[in-house]
PDB file of N, CA, C and O in Angstrom:
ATOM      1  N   UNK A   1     -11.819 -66.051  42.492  1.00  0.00           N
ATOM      2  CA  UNK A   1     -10.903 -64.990  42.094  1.00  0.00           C
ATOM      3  C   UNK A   1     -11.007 -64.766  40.586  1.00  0.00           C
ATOM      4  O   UNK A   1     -11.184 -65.786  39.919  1.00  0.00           O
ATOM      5  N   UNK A   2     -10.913 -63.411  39.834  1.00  0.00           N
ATOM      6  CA  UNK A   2     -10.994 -63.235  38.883  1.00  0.00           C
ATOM      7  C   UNK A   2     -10.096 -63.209  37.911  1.00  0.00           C
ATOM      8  O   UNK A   2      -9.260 -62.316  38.045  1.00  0.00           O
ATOM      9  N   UNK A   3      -9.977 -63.923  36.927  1.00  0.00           N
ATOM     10  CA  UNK A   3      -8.709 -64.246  35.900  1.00  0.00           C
ATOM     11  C   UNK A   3      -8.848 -63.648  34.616  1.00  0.00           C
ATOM     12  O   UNK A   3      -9.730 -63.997  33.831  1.00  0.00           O
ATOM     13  N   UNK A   4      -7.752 -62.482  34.294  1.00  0.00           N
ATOM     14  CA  UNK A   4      -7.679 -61.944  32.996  1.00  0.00           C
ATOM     15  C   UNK A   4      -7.368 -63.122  31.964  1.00  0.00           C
ATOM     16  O   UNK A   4      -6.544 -64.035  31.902  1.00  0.00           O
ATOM     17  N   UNK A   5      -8.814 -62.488  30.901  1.00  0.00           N
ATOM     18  CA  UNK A   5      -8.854 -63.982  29.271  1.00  0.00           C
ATOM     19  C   UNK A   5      -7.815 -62.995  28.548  1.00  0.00           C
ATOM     20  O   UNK A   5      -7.800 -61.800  28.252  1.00  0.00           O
ATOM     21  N   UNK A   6      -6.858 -64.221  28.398  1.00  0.00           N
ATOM     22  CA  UNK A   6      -5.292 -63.501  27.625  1.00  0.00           C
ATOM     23  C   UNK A   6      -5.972 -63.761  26.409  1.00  0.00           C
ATOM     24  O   UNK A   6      -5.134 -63.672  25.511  1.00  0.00           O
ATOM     25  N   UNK A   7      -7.348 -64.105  25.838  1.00  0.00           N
ATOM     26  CA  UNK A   7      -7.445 -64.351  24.507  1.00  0.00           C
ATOM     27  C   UNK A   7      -7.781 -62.994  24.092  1.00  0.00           C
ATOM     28  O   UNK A   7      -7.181 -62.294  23.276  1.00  0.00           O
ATOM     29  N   UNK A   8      -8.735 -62.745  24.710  1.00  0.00           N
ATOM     30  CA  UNK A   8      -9.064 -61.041  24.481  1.00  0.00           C
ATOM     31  C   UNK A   8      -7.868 -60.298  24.131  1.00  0.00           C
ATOM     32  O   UNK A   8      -8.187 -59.331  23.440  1.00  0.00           O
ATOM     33  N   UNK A   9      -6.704 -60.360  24.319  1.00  0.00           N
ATOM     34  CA  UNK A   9      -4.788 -59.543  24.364  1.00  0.00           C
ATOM     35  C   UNK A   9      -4.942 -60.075  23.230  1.00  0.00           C
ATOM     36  O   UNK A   9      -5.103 -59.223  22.356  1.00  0.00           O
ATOM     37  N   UNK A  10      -4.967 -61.447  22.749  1.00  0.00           N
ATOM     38  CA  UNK A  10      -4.477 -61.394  21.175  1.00  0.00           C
ATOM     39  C   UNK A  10      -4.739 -60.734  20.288  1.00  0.00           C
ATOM     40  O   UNK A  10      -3.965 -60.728  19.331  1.00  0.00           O
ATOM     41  N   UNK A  11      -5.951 -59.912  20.266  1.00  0.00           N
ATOM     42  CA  UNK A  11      -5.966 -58.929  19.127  1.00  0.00           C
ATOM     43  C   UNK A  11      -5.754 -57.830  19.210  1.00  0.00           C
ATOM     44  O   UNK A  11      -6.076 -57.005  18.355  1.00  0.00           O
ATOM     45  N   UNK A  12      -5.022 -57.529  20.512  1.00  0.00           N
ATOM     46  CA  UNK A  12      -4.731 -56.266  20.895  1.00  0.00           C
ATOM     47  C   UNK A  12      -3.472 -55.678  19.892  1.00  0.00           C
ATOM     48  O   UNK A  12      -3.498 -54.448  19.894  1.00  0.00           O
ATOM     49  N   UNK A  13      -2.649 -56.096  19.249  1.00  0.00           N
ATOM     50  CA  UNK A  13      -1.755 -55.594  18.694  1.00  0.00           C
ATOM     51  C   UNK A  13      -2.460 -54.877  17.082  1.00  0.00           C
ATOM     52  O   UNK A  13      -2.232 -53.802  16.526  1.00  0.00           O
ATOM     53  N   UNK A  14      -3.466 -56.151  16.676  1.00  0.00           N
ATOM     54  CA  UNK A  14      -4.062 -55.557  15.714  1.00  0.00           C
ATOM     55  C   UNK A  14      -5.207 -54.123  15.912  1.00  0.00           C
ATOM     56  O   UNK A  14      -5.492 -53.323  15.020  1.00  0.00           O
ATOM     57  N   UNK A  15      -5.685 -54.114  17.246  1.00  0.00           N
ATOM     58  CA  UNK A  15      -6.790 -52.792  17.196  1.00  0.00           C
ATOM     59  C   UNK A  15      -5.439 -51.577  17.490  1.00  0.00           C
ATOM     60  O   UNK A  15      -5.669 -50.449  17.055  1.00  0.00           O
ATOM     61  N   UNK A  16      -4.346 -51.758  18.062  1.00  0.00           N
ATOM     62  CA  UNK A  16      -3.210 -50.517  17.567  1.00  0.00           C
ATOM     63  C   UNK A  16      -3.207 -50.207  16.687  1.00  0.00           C
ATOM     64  O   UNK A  16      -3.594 -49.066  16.438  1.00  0.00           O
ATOM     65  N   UNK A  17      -2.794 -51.004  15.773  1.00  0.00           N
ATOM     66  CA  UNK A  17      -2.489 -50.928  14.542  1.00  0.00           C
ATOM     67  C   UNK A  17      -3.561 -50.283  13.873  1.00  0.00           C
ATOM     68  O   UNK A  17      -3.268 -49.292  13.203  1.00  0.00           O
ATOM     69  N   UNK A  18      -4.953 -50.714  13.930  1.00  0.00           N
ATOM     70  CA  UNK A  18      -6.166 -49.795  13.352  1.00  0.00           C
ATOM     71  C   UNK A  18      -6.007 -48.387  13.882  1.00  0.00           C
ATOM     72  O   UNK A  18      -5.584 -47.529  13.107  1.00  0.00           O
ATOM     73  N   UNK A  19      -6.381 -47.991  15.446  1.00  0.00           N
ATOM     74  CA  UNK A  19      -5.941 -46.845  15.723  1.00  0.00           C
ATOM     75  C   UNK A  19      -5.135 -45.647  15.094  1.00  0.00           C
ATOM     76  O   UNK A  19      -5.431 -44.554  14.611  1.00  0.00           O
ATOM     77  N   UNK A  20      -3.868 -46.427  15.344  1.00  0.00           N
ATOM     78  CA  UNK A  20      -2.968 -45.722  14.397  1.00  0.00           C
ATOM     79  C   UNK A  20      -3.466 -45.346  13.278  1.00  0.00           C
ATOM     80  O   UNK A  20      -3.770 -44.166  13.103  1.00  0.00           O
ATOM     81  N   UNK A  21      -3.685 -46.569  12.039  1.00  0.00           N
ATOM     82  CA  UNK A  21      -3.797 -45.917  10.865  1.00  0.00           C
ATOM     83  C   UNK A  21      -4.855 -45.056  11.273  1.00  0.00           C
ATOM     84  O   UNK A  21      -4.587 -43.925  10.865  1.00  0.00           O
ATOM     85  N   UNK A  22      -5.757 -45.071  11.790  1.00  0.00           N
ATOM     86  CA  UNK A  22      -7.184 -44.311  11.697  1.00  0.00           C
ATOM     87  C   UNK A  22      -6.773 -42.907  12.048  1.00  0.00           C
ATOM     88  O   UNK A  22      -7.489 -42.000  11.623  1.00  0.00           O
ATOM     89  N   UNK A  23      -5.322 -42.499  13.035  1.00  0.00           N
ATOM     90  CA  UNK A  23      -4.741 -41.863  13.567  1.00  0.00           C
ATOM     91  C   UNK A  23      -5.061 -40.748  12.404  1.00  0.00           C
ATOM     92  O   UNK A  23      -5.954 -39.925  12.206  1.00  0.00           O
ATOM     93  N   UNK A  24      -3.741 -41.200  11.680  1.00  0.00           N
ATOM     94  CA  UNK A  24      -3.109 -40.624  11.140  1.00  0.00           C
ATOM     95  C   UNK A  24      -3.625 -40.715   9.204  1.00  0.00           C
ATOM     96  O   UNK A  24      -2.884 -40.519   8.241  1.00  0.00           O
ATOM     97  N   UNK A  25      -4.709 -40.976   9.201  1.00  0.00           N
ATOM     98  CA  UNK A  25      -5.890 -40.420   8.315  1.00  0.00           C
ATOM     99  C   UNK A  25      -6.191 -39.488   8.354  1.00  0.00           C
ATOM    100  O   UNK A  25      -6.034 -38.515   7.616  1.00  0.00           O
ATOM    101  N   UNK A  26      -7.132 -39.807  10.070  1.00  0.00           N
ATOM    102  CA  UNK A  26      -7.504 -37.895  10.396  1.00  0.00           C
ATOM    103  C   UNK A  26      -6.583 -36.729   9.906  1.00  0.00           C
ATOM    104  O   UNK A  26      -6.815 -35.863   9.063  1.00  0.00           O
ATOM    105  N   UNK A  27      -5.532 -36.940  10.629  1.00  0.00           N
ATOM    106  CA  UNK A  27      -4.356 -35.891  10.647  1.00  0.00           C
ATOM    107  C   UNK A  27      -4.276 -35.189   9.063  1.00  0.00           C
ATOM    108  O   UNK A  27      -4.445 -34.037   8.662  1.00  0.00           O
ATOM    109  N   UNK A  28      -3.892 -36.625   8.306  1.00  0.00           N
ATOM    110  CA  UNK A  28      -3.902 -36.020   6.764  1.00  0.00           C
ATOM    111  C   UNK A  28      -5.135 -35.610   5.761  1.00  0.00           C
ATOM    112  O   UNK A  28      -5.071 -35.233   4.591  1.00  0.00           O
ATOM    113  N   UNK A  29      -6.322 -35.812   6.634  1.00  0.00           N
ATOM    114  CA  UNK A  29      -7.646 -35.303   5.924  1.00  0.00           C
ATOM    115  C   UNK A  29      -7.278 -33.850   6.455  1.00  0.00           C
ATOM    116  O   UNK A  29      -6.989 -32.938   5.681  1.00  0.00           O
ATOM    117  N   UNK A  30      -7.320 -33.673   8.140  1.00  0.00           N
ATOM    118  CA  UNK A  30      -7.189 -32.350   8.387  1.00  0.00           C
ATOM    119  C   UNK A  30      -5.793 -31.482   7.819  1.00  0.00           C
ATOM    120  O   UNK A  30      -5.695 -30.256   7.767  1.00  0.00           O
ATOM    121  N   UNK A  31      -5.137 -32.122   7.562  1.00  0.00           N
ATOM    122  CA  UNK A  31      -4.183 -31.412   6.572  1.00  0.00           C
ATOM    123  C   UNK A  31      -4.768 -30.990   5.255  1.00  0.00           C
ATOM    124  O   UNK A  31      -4.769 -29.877   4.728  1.00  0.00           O
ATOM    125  N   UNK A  32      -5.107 -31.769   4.976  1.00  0.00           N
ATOM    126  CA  UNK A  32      -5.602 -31.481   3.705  1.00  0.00           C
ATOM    127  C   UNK A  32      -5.976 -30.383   3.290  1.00  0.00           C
ATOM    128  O   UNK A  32      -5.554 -29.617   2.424  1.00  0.00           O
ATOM    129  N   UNK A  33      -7.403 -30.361   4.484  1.00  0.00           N
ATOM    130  CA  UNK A  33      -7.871 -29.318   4.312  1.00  0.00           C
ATOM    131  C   UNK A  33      -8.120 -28.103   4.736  1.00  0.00           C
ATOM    132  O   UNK A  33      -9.023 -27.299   4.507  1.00  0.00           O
ATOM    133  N   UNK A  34      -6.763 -28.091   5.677  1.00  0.00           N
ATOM    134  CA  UNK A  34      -6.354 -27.164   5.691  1.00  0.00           C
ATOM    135  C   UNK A  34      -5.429 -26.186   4.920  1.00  0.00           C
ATOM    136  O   UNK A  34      -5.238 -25.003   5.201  1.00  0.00           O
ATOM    137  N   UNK A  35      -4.772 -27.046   3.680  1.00  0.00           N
ATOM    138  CA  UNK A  35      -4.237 -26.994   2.614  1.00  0.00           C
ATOM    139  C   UNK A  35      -4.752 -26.283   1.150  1.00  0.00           C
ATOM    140  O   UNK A  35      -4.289 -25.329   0.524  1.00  0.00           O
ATOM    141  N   UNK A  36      -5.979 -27.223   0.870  1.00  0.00           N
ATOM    142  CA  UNK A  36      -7.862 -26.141   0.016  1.00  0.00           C
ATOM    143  C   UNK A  36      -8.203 -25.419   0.855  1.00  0.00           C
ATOM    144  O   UNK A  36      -8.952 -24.632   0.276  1.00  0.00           O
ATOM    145  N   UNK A  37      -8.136 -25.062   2.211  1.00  0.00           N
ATOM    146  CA  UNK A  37      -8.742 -23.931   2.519  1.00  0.00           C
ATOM    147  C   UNK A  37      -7.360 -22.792   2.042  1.00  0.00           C
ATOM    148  O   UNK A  37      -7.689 -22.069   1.102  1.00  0.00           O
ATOM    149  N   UNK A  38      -6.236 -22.610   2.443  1.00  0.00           N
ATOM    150  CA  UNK A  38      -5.248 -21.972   2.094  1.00  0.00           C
ATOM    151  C   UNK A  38      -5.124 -21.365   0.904  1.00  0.00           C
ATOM    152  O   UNK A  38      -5.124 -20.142   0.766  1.00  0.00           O
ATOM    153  N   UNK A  39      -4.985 -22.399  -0.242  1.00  0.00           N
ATOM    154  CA  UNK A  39      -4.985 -22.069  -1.578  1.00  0.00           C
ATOM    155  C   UNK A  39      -6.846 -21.259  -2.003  1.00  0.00           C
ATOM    156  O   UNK A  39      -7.051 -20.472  -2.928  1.00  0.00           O
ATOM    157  N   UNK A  40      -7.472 -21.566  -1.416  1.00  0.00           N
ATOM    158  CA  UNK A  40      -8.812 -20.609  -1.822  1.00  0.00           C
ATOM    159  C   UNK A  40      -9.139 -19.396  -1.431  1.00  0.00           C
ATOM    160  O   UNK A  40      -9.989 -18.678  -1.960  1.00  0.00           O
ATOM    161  N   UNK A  41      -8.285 -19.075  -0.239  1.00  0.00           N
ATOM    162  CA  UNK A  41      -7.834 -17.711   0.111  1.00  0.00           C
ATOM    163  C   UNK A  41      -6.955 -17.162  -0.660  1.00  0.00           C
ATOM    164  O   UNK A  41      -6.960 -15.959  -0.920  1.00  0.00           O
ATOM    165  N   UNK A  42      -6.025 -18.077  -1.149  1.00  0.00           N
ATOM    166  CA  UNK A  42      -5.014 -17.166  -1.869  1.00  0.00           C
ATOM    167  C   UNK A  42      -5.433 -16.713  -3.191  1.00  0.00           C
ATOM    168  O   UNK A  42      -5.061 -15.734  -3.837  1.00  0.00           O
ATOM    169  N   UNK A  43      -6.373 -17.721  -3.491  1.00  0.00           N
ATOM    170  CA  UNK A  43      -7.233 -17.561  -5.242  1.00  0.00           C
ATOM    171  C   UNK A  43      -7.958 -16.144  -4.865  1.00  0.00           C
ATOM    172  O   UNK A  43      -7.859 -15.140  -5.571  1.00  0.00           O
ATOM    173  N   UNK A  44      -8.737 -16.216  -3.591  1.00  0.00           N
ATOM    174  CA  UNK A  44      -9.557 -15.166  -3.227  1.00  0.00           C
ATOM    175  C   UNK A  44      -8.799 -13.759  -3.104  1.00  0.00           C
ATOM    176  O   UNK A  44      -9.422 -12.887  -3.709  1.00  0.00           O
ATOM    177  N   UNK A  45      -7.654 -13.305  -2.503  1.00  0.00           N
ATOM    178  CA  UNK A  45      -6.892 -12.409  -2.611  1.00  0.00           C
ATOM    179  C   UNK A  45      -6.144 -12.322  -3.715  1.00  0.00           C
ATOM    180  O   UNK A  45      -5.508 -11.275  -3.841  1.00  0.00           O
ATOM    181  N   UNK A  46      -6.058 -13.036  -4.451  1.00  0.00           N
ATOM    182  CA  UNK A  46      -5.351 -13.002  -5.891  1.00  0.00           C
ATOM    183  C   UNK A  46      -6.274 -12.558  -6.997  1.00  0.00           C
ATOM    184  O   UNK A  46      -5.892 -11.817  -7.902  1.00  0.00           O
ATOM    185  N   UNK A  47      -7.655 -13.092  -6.886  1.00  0.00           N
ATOM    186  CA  UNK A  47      -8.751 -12.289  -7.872  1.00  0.00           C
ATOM    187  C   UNK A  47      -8.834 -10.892  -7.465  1.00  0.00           C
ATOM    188  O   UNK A  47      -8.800  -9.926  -8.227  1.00  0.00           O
ATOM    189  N   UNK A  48      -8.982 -10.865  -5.811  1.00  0.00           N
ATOM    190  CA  UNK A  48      -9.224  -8.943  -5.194  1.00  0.00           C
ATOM    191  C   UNK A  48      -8.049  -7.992  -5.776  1.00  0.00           C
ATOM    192  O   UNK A  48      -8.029  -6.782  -6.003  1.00  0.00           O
ATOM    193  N   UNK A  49      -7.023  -9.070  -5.936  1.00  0.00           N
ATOM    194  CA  UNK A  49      -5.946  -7.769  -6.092  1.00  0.00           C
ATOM    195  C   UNK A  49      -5.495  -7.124  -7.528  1.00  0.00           C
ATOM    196  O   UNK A  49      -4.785  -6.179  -7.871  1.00  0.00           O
ATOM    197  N   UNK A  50      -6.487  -8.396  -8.368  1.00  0.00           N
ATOM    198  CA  UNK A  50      -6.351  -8.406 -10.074  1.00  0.00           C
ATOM    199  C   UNK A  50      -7.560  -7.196 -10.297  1.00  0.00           C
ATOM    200  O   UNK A  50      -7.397  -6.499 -11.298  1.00  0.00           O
ATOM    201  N   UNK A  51      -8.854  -6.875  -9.370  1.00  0.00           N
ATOM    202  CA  UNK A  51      -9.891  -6.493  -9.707  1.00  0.00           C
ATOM    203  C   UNK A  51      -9.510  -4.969  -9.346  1.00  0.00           C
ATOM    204  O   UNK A  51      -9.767  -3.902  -9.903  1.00  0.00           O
ATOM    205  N   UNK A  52      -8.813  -5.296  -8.219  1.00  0.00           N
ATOM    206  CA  UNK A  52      -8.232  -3.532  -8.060  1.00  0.00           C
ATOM    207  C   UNK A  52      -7.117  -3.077  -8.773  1.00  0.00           C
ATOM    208  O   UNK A  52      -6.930  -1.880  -8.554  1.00  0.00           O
ATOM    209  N   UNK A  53      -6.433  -3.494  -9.422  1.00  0.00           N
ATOM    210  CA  UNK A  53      -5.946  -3.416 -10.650  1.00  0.00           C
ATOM    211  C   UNK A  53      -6.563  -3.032 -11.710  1.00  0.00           C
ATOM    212  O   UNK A  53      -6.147  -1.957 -12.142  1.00  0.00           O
ATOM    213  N   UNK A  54      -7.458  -3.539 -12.331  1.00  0.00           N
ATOM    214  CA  UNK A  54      -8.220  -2.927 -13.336  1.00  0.00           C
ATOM    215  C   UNK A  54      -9.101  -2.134 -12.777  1.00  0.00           C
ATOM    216  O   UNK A  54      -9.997  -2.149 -13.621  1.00  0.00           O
ATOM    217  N   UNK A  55      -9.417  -1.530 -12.026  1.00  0.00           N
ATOM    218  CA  UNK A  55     -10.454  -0.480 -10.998  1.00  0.00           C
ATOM    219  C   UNK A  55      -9.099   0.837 -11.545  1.00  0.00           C
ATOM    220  O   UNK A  55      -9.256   1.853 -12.222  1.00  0.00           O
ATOM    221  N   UNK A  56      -7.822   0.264 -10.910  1.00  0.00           N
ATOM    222  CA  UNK A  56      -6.962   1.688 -11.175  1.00  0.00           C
ATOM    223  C   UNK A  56      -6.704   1.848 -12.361  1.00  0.00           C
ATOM    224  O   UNK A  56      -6.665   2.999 -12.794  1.00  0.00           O
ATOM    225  N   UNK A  57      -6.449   0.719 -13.238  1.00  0.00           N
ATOM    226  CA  UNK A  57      -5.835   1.413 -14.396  1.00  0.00           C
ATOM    227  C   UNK A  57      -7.145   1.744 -15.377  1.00  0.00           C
ATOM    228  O   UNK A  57      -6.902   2.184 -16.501  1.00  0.00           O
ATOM    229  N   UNK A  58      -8.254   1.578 -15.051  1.00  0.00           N
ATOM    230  CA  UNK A  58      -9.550   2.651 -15.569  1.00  0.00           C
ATOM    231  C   UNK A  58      -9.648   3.738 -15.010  1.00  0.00           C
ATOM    232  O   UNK A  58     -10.460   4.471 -15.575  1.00  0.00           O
ATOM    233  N   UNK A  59      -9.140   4.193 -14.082  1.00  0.00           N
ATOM    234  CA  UNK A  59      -8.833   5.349 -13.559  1.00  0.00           C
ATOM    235  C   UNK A  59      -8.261   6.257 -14.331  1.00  0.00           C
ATOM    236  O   UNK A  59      -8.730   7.259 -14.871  1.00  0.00           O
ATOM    237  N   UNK A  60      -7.106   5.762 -14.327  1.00  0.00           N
ATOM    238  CA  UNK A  60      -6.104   6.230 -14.666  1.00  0.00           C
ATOM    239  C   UNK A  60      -6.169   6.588 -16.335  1.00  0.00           C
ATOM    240  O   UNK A  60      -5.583   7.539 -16.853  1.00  0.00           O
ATOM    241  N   UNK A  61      -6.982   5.643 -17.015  1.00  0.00           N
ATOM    242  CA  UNK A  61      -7.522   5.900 -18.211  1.00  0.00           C
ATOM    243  C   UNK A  61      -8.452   7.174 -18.497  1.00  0.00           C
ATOM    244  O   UNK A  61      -8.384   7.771 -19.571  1.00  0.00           O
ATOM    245  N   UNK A  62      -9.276   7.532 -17.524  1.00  0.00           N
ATOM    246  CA  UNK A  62     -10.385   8.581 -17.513  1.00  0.00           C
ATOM    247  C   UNK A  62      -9.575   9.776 -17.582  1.00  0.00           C
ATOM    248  O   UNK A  62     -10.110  10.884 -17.595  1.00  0.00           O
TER     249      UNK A  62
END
């Protein structure tokens, strides 16, 4: 008959514990960068909207 090695269980609390943190790394890398991607759009629409700005008020100069 086959008998579960309870030694193998003893480190089971510690590979959770890795999991987890490893978890919740990911999570905050993908936060991250989803965070620099955000702000580089906003840089990106914030330069477009400075450039059409000076597009009109040379216009408006002519």
């Amino acid at each position: 008959m086959w008998e579960p090695s309870w030694k193998a269980l003893e480190n089971f609390p510690l590979l959770l514990y890795i999991l987890i943190a490893k978890s919740i790394l990911l999570c905050m890398a993908f936060a991250g960068a989803k965070v620099w991607q955000r702000r580089r759009l906003e840089a990106q629409r914030q330069q477009k909207l400075e450039t059409m700005q000076k597009k009109t008020i040379e216009k408006k100069d002519e």
